[in-house]
C-alpha positions, -999 to 999 in steps of 0.1 A, spaced: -551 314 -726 -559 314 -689 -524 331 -673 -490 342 -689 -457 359 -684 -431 374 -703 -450 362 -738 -451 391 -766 -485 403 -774 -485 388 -812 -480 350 -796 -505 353 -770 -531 363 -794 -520 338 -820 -519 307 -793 -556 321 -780 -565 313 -818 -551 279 -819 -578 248 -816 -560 231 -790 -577 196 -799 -558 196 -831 -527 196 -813 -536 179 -783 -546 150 -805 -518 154 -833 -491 151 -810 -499 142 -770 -523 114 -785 -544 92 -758 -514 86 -737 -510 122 -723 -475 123 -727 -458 156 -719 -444 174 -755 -410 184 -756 -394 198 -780 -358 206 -777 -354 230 -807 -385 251 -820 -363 263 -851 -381 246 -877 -398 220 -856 -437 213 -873 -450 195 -842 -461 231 -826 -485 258 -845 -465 286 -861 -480 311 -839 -461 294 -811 -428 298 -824 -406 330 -810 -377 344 -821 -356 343 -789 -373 314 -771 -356 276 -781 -373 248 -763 -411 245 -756 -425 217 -727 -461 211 -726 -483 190 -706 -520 182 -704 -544 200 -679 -575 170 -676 -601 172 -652 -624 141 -646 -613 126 -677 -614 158 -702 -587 174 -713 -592 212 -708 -559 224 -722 -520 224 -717 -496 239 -694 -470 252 -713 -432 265 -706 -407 281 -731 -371 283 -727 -347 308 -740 -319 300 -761 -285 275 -745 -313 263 -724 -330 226 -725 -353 212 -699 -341 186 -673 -359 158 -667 -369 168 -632 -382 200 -647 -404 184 -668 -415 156 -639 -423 191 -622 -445 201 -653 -464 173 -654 -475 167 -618 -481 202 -615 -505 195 -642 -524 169 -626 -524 190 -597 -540 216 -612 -562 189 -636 -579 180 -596 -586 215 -584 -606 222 -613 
């Protein structure tokens, strides 16, 4: 993990554990689809480590850089709060964005 804020200590060093490929490949696949997940509670498509009591919704997106995938940018939302679609548009060309400058 590069940058984060607002995360409790145990989850950042669980996600800095995590083999990203697995999830990369288990669930954003070839297409580099953004994840969302409306409703962490019990959801199996994130690690465990990135599950928070308090935080309800997770959006990921890939971070590639000449064809490689280095990571994912990640957002959490708190509880009575989903993503809109524009926020997750945002998400994802911030992203690529970032996927250039590297």
């Amino acid at each position: 993990m590069v940058a984060h804020r607002g995360l409790p200590a145990p989850m950042v060093l669980g996600i800095e554990t995590i083999p990203m490929g697995e999830v990369l490949s288990e669930h954003v696949g070839l297409s580099g689809d953004p994840i969302l997940i409306p409703e962490l509670s019990g959801s199996e498509v994130l690690p465990a480590e990135m599950e928070v009591d308090g935080l309800r919704s997770y959006l990921g997106a890939q971070l590639r850089a000449r064809g490689t995938t280095l990571g994912l940018l990640s957002c959490f939302r708190g509880s009575g709060q989903q993503f809109l679609i524009s926020e997750v548009s945002l998400l994802v060309a911030l992203a690529e964005q970032l996927g250039v400058v590297v």
